[in-house]
TILUM-154938 format. One line per 5 residues: number of its first residue (from 0); for each residue x, y, z of C-alpha. Coordinates in steps of 0.001 Angstrom, whole numbers, plus 500000, padded with zeros to 6 digits. Each point is the difference from the previous one (the first is absolute). Example, Ala and Ser with C-alpha at 12.3 -4.5 7.8 and 13.67 -1.06 7.14 Angstrom:
0> 512300,495500,507800; 501370,503440,499340 .
This chain:
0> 190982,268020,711325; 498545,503347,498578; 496590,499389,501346; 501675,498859,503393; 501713,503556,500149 .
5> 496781,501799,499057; 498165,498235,503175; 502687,500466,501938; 500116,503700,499243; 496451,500480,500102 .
10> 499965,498247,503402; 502753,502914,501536; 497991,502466,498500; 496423,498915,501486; 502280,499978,503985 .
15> 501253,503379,498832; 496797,501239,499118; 498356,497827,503591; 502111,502230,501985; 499517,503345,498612 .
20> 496118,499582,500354; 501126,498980,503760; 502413,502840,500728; 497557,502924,497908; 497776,500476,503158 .
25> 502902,500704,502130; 501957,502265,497481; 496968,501652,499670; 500123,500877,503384; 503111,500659,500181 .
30> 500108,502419,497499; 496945,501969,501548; 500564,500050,503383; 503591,500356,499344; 501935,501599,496972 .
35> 497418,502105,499372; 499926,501823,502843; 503589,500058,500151; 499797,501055,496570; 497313,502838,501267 .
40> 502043,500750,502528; 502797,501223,497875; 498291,502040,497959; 498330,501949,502735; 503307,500328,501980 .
45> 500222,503084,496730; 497018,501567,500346; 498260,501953,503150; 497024,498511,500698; 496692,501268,501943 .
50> 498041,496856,500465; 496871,502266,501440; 500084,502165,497175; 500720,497334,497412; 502916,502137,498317 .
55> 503221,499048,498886; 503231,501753,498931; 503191,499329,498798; 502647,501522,502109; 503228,498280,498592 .
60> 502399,498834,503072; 498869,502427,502435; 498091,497024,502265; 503697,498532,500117; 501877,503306,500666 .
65> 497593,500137,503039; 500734,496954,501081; 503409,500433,499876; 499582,503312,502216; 497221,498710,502010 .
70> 501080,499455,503431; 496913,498333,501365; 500295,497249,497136; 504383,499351,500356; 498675,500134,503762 .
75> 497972,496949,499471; 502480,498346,497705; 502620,500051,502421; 497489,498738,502152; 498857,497030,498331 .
80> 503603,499198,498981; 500513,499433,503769; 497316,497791,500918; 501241,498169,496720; 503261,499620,501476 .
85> 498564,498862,503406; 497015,497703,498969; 501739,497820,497199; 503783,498700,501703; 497137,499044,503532 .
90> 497669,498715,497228; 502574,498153,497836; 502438,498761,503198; 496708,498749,502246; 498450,497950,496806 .
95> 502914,498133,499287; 501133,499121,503529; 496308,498542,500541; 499768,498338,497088; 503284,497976,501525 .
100> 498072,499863,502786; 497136,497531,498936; 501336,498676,497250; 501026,496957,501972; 497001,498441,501176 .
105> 499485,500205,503874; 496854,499613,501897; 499112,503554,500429; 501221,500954,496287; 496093,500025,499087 .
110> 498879,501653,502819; 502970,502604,499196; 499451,500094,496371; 496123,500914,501145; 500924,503065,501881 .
115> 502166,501240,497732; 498093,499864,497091; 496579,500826,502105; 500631,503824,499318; 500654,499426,496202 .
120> 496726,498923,499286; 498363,502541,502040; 499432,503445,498906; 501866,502919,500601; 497669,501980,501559 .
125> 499609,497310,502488; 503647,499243,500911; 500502,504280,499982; 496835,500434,502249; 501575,497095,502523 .
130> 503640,501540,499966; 499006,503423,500430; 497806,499248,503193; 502772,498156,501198; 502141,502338,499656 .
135> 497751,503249,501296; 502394,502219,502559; 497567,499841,503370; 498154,496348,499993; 501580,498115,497076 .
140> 500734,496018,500845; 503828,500591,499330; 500685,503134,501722; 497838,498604,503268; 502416,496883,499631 .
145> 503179,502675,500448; 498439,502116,502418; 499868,496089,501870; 503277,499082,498995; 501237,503503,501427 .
150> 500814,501667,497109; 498840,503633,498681; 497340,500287,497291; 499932,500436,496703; 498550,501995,497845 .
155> 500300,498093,496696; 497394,501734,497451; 500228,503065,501907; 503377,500758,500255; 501563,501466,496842 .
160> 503167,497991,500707; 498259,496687,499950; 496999,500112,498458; 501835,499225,496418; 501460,497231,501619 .
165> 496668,498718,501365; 498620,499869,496787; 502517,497514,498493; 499434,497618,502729; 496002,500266,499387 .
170> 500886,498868,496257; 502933,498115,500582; 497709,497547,502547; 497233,500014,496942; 501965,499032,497081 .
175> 503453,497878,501230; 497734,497011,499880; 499751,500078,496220; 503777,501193,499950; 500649,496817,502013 .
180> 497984,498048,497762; 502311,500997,497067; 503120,499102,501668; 497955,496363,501225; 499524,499124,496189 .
185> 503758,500922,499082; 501318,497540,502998; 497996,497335,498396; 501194,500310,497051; 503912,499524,501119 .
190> 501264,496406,499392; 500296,498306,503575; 503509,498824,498542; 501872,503186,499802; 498958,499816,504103 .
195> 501718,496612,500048; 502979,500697,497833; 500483,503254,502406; 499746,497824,503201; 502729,497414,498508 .
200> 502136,502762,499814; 499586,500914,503294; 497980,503122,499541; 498070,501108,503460; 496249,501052,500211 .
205> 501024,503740,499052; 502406,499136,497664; 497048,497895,497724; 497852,502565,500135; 502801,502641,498402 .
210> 501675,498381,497592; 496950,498234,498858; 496599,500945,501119; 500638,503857,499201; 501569,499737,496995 .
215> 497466,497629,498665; 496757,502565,500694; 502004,502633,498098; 496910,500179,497794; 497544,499675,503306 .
220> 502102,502772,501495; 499627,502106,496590; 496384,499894,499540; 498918,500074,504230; 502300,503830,499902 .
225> 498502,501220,496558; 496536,499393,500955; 500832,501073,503396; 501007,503209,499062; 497326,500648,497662 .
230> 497517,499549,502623; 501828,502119,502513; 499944,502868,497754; 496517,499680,499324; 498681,499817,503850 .
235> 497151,502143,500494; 497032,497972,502072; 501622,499635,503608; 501216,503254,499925; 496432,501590,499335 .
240> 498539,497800,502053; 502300,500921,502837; 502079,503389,499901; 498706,501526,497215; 503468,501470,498714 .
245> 500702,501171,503834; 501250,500630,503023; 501638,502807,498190; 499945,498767,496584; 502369,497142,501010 .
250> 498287,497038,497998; 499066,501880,497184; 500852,498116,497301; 499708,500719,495969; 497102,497677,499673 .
255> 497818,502287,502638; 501328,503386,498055; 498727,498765,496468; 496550,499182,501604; 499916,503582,501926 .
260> 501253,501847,496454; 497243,497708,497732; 496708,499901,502237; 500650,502787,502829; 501675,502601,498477 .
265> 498751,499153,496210; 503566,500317,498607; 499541,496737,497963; 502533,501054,497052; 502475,500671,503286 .
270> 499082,496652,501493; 500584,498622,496978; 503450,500858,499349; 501106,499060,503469; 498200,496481,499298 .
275> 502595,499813,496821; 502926,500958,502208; 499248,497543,502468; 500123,497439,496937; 503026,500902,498594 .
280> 501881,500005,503553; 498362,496559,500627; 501245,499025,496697; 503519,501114,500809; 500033,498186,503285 .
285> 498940,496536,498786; 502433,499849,497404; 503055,501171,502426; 498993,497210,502167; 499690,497342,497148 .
290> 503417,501309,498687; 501629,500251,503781; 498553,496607,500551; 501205,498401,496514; 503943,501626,501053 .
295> 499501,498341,503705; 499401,496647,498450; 502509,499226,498214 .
């Protein structure tokens, strides 16, 4: 019985030891393309930092008593706080209501499924390049379709009031597939009998989908706004690639300020600090939405 034990233990420790070996190249990673720069990053949000002289000082708090004062950088807070607030609820609401969509098998739910997840796989300077000639003010596709349909045009990425919301649709239409995808897997997973059980009672079409389908992807809904929101606050690529921060500084979000203060204006100690700020706020946000969404539940 003792030896039994002894192979048995030795046995759980040869798997524990199997997938350590298998999980040490990606921790590896992890920790130096990861928490050590975040790790860096802390530090240097202290110190003033000349990256073409090579010097560093330690100024105490001062980086985040400029922030705090800095209107430029609240500016592009407030900024980015309202293309959060646009992007995810379009993002969040359109992924779920096509994910009902094909989830019952039709015969254009592959040729659907295709086109939606066509611009997930493709990159973003692609999809941004597309979008923003379709959307150009004089000879775009979708303003010659208005000007056709009667209707003024738009200026889209150069008009301060919609260019913000421009750029949500440009990454909402490049990453709802994969949002869609999320919500796909959680319908599968729901036991075709609490459908049934729902119908006996004499629930409608709507009815199903509230009392059981939403309450069921609680955790689908969870995850899809965390990561949602993490990714909003960190948008940076379309924005460069089409506004730049303008027309008058309406699209300049955080993201575009930290790379101006690290690599244009060589204020990486700055940069730095706003780069922890921008943490801690995301920090804050995902846990009021896992503790709003843990209250709503139950």
């Amino acid at each position: 019985m003792e030896r039994y034990v002894y192979k048995r233990g030795g046995k759980q420790h040869d798997l524990l030891a199997a997938i350590l070996i298998n999980l040490l190249p990606t921790l590896l990673l992890t920790l130096v393309f990861q928490l050590v720069p975040i790790l860096i990053a802390g530090w240097y949000s202290f110190l003033k930092v000349n990256l073409m002289a090579g010097t560093k000082q330690f100024i105490g708090l001062d980086n985040y008593i400029k922030a705090a004062t800095d209107p430029k950088f609240l500016q592009s807070m407030a900024t980015t706080v309202e293309y959060f607030l646009l992007r995810v609820p379009l993002q969040v609401l359109l992924g779920f209501l096509l994910s009902l969509l094909i989830y019952q098998p039709r015969r254009w739910t592959g040729v659907l499924r295709t086109i939606i997840l066509l611009p997930v796989v493709t990159s973003m300077v692609v999809v941004t390049s597309i979008l923003a000639l379709m959307m150009h003010p004089s000879n775009g596709l979708i303003n010659s379709m208005l000007i056709m349909a009667g209707l003024p045009a738009q200026g889209f990425l150069t008009d301060p009031r919609q260019a913000l919301f421009s750029i949500v649709l440009i990454t909402v239409w490049k990453n709802v597939g994969m949002t869609m995808l999320f919500f796909l897997a959680g319908l599968m997973a729901i036991s075709p009998t609490l459908y049934e059980a729902a119908e006996i009672d004499g629930a409608t079409a709507l009815q199903k989908h509230w009392h059981v389908t939403i309450p069921m992807l609680k955790n689908t809904f969870i995850f899809v706004l965390i990561t949602t929101t993490i990714r909003s606050f960190q948008v940076f690529g379309p924005i460069l690639m089409t506004t730049n921060g303008g027309p008058l500084n309406s699209t300049r979000v955080v993201v575009m300020e930290i790379y101006e203060n690290a690599f244009v204006f060589n204020q990486l100690g700055y940069a730095s600090t706003q780069s922890v700020l921008l943490a801690l706020l995301l920090i804050v946000i995902s846990l009021l939405q896992s503790k709003l969404s843990g209250r709503k539940s139950r």
